[in-house]
BAFI-3210 file (N, C-alpha, C; in Angstrom, 3 decimals, decimal comma, padded with zeros to 6 digits):
// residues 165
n [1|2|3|4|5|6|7|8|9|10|11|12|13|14|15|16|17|18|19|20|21|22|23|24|25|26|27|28|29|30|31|32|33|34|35|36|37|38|39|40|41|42|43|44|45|46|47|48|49|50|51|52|53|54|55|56|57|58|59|60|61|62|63|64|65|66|67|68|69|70|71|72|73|74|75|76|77|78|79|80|81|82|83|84|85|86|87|88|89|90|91|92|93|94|95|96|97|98|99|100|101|102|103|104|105|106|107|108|109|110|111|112|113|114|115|116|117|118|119|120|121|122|123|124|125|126|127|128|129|130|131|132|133|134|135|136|137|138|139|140|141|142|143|144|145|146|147|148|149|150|151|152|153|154|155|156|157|158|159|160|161|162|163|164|165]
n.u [108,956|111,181|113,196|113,526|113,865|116,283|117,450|117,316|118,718|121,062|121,807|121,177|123,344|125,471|125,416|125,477|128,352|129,020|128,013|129,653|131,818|131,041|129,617|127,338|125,665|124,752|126,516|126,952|124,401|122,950|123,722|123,759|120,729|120,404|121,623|119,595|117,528|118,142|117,297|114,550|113,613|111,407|112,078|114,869|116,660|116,749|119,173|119,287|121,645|123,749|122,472|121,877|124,615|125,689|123,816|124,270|127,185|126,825|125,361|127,254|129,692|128,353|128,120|130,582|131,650|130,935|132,142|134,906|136,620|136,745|137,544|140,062|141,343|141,379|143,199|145,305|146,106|144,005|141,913|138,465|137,366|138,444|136,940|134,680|134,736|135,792|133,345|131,519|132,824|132,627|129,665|129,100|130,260|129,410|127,723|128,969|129,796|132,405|134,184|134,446|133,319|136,274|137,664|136,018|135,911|138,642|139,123|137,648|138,246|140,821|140,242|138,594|140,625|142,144|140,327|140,110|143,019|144,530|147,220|148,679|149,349|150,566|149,446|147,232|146,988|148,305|146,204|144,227|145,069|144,918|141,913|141,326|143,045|141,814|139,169|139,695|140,254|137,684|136,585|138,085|137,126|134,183|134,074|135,691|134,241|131,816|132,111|132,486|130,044|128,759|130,071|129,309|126,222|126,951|127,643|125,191|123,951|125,227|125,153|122,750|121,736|120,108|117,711|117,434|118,103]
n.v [145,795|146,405|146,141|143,613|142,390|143,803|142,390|139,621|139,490|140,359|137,682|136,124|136,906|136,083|133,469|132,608|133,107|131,123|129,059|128,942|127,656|125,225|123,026|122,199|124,088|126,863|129,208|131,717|132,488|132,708|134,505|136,807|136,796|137,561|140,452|141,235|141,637|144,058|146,112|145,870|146,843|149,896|152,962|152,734|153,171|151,372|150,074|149,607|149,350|148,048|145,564|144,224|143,670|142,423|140,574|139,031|138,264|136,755|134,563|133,613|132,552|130,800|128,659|128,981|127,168|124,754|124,097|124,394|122,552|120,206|121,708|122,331|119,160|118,461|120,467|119,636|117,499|115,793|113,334|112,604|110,564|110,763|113,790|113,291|111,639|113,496|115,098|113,202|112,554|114,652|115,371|112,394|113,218|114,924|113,622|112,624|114,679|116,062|116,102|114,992|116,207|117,446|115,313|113,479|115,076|114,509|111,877|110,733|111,904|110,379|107,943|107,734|108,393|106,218|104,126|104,888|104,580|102,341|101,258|104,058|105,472|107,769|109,285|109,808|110,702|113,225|114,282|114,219|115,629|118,154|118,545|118,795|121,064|123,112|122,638|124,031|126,578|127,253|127,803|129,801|132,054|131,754|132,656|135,059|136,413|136,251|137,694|140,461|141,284|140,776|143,448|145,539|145,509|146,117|148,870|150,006|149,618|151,328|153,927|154,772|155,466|157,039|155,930|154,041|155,372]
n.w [150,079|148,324|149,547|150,113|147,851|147,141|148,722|148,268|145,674|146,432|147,844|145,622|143,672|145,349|145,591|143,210|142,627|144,330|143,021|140,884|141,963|142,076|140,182|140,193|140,164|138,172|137,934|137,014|135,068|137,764|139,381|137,591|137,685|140,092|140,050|138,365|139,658|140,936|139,644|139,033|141,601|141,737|142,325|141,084|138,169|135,506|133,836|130,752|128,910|130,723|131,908|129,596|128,155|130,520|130,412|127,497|128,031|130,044|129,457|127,015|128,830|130,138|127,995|127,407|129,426|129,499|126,959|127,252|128,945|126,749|125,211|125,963|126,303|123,502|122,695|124,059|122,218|122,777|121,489|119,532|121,348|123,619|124,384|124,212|126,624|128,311|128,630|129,434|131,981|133,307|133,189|135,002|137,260|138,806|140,253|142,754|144,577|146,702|145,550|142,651|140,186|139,755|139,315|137,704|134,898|134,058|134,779|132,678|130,389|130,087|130,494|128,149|125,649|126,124|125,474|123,145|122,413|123,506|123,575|123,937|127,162|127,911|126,202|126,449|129,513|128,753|127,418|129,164|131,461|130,256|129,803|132,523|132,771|131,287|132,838|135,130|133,775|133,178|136,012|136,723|134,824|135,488|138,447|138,288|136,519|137,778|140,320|139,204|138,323|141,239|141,379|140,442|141,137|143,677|143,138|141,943|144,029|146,165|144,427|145,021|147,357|148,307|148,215|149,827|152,100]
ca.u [109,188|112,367|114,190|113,253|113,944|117,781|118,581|117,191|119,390|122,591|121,838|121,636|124,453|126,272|125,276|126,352|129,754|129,746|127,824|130,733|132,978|130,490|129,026|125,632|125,243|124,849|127,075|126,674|122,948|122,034|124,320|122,920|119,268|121,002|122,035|118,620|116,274|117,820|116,568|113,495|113,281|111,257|113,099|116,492|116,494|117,124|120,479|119,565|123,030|124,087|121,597|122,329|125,868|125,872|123,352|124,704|128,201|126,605|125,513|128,609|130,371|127,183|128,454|132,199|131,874|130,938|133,176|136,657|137,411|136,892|138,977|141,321|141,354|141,723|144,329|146,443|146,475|143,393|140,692|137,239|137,140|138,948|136,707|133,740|135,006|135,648|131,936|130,920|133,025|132,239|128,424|129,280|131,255|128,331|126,324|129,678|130,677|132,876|135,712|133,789|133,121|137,033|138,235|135,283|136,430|140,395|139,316|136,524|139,347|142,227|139,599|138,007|142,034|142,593|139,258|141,414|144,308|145,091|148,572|149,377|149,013|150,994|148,884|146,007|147,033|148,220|144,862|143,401|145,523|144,276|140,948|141,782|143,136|140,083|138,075|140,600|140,109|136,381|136,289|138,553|136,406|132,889|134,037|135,866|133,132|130,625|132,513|132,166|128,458|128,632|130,928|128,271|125,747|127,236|128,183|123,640|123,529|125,819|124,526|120,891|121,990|118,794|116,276|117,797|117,513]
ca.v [145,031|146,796|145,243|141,849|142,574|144,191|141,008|138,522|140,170|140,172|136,322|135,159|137,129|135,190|131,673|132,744|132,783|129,626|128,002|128,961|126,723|124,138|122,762|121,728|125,401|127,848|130,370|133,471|132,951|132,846|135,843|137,871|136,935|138,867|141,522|142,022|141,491|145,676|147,105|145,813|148,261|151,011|153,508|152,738|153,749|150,843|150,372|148,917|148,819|147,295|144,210|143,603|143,441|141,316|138,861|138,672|137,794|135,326|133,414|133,315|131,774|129,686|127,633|128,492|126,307|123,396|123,852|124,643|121,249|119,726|122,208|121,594|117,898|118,476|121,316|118,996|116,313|113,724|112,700|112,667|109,571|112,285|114,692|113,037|111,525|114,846|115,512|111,909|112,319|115,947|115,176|111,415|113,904|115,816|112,955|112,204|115,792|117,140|115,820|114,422|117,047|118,046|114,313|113,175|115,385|113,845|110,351|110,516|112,129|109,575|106,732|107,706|108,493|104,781|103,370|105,206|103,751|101,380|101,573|105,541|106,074|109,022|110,690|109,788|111,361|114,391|114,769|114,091|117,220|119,359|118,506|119,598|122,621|123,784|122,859|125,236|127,738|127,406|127,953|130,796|132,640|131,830|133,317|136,494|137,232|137,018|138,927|141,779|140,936|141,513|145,022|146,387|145,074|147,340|150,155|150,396|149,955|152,683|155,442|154,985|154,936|157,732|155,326|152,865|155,658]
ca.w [148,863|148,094|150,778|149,471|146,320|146,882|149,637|147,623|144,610|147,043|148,296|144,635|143,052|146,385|145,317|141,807|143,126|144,905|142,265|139,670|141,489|142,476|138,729|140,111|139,864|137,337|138,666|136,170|135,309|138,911|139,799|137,071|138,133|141,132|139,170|137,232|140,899|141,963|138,861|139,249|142,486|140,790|142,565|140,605|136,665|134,503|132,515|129,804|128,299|131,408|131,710|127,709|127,812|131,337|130,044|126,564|128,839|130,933|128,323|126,751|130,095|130,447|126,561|127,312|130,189|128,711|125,924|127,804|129,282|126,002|124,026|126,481|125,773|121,973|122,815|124,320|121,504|122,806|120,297|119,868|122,798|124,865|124,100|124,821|127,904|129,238|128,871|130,021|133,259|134,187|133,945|136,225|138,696|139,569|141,343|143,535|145,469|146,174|144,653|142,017|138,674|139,259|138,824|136,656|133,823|134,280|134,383|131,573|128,677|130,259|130,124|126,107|125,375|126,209|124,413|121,259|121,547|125,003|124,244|124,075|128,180|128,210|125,392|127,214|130,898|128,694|127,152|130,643|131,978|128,923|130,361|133,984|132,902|130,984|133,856|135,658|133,052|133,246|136,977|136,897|134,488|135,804|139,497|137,557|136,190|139,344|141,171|138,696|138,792|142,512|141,949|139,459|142,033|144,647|142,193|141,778|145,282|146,597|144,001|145,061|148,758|148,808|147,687|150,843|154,142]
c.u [110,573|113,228|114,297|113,959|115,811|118,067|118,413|118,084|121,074|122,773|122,189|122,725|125,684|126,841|125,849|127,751|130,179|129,306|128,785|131,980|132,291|129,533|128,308|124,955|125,011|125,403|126,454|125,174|122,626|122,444|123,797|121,174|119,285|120,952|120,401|117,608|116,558|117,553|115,118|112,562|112,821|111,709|114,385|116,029|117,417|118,020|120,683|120,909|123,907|123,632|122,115|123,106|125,895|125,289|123,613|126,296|127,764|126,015|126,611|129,360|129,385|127,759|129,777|132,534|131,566|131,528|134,813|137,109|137,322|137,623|140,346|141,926|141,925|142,434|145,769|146,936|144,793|142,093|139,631|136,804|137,577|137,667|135,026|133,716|134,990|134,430|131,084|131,250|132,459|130,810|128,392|129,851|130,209|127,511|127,785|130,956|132,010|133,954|135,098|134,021|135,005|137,922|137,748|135,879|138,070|139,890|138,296|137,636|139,802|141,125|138,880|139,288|142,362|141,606|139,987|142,144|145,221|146,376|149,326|148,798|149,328|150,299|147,792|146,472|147,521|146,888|143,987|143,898|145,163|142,860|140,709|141,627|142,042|139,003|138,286|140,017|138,621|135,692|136,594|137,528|134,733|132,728|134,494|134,651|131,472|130,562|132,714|130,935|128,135|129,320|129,898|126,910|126,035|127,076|126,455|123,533|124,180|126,203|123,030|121,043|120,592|117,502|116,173|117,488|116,912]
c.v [145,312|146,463|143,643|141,716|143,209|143,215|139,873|138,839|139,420|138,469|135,693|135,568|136,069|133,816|131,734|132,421|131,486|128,783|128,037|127,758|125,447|123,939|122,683|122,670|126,643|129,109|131,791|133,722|133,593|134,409|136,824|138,383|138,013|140,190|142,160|142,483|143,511|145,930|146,839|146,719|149,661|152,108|154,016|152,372|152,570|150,987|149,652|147,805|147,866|145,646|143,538|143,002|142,472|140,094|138,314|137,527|136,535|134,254|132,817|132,191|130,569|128,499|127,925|127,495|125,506|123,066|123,749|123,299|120,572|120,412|122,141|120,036|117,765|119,653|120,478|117,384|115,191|113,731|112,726|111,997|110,688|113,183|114,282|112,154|112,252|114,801|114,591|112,376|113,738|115,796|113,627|112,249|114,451|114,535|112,423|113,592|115,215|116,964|115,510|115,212|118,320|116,775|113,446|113,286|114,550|112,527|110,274|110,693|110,970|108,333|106,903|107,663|106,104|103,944|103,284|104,432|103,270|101,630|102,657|105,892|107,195|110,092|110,811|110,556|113,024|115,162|115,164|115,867|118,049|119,205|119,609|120,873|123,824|124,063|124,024|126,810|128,390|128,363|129,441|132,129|133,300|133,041|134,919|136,874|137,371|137,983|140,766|141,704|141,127|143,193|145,522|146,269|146,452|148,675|150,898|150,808|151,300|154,106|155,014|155,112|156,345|156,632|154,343|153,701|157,132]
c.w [148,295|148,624|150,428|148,242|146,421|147,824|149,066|146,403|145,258|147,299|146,632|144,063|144,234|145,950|144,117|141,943|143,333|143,676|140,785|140,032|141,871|140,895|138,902|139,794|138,840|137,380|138,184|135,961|136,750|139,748|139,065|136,997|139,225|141,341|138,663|138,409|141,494|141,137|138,745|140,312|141,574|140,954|141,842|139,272|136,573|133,653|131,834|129,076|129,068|131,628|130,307|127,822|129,565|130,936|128,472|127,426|129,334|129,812|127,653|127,662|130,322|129,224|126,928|128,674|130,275|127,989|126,041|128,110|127,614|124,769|124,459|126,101|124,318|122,239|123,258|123,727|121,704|121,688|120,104|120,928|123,671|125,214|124,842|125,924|128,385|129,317|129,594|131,585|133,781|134,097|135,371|137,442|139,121|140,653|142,523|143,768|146,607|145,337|142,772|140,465|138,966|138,757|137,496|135,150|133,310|133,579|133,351|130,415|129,003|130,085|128,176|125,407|125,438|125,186|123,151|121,243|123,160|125,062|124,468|125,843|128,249|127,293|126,684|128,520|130,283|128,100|128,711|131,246|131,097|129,522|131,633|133,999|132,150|131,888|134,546|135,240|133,089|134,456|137,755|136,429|134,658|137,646|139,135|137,593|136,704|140,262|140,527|138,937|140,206|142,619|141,539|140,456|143,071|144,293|142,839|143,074|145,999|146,342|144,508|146,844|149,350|148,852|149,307|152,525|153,447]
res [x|x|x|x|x|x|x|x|x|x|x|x|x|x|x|x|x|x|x|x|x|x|x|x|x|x|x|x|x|x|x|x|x|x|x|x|x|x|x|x|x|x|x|x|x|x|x|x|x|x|x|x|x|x|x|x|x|x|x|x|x|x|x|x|x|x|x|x|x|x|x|x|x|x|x|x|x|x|x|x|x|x|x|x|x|x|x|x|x|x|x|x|x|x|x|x|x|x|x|x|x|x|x|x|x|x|x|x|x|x|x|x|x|x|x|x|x|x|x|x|x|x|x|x|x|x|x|x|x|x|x|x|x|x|x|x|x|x|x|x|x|x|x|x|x|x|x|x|x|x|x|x|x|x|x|x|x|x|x|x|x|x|x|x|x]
***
């Protein structure tokens, strides 16, 4: 059961990863489900403080990554149409991989940017890039902070390396 329980741990903190840069995914939850599956090994002493402060975190990243492309958007001038274009196109990008939820977001601000005001294109494509780079920012942050979620991961695993032979 312990074996199940620390590879099924390692597999989802994995997918966590990929699913940080793939949106269909929940990157950080699913990595910290990861994270929580070796302390469940009764074997290996519970760290409270650790679990807390990771799943307080992942939550966090879970709402700042919905919120980044669209503060991007309104960081770089575009409007409430912007704003909720970003959010329009990055949920339409998900049903058309792979390219899909990194253009979505782009053309959703640069298309609500135009609804505003047809004749400002150039606000609109700089809102659109304020978008982008949120998404950017989003993507950067969600894999950061899996891949700590996999170090801490290891850390458990390679003090308990009695409990393992």
């Amino acid at each position: 059961m312990e074996y199940l329980l620390l590879l099924s741990g390692l597999v989802l903190i994995l997918l966590g990863i990929v699913g940080s840069i793939l949106p269909a995914l929940p990157g950080a939850p699913i990595s910290w489900v990861g994270l929580f599956l070796i302390y469940l090994i009764p074997e290996i002493k519970i760290n409270y403080w650790v679990l807390g402060i990771t799943l307080v975190l992942t939550i966090l990243i879970a709402v700042l990554d919905y919120v980044l492309p669209s503060k991007g958007t309104k960081y770089f001038g575009g409007s409430k149409y912007g704003i909720w274009g970003t959010n329009i196109g990055l949920i339409a990008g998900l049903f058309f991989p792979p390219l899909g939820f990194i253009i979505g977001p782009f053309l959703g601000a640069f298309i609500g940017e135009l609804i505003y005001n047809s004749k400002d294109t150039k606000g609109a494509f700089k809102a659109a890039v304020g978008s982008f780079l949120g998404l950017l920012a989003s993507t950067f942050m969600k894999v950061l902070f899996c891949l700590v979620l996999l170090g801490v991961y290891l850390v458990v695993f390679f003090s308990n390396l009695e409990v393992w032979f």
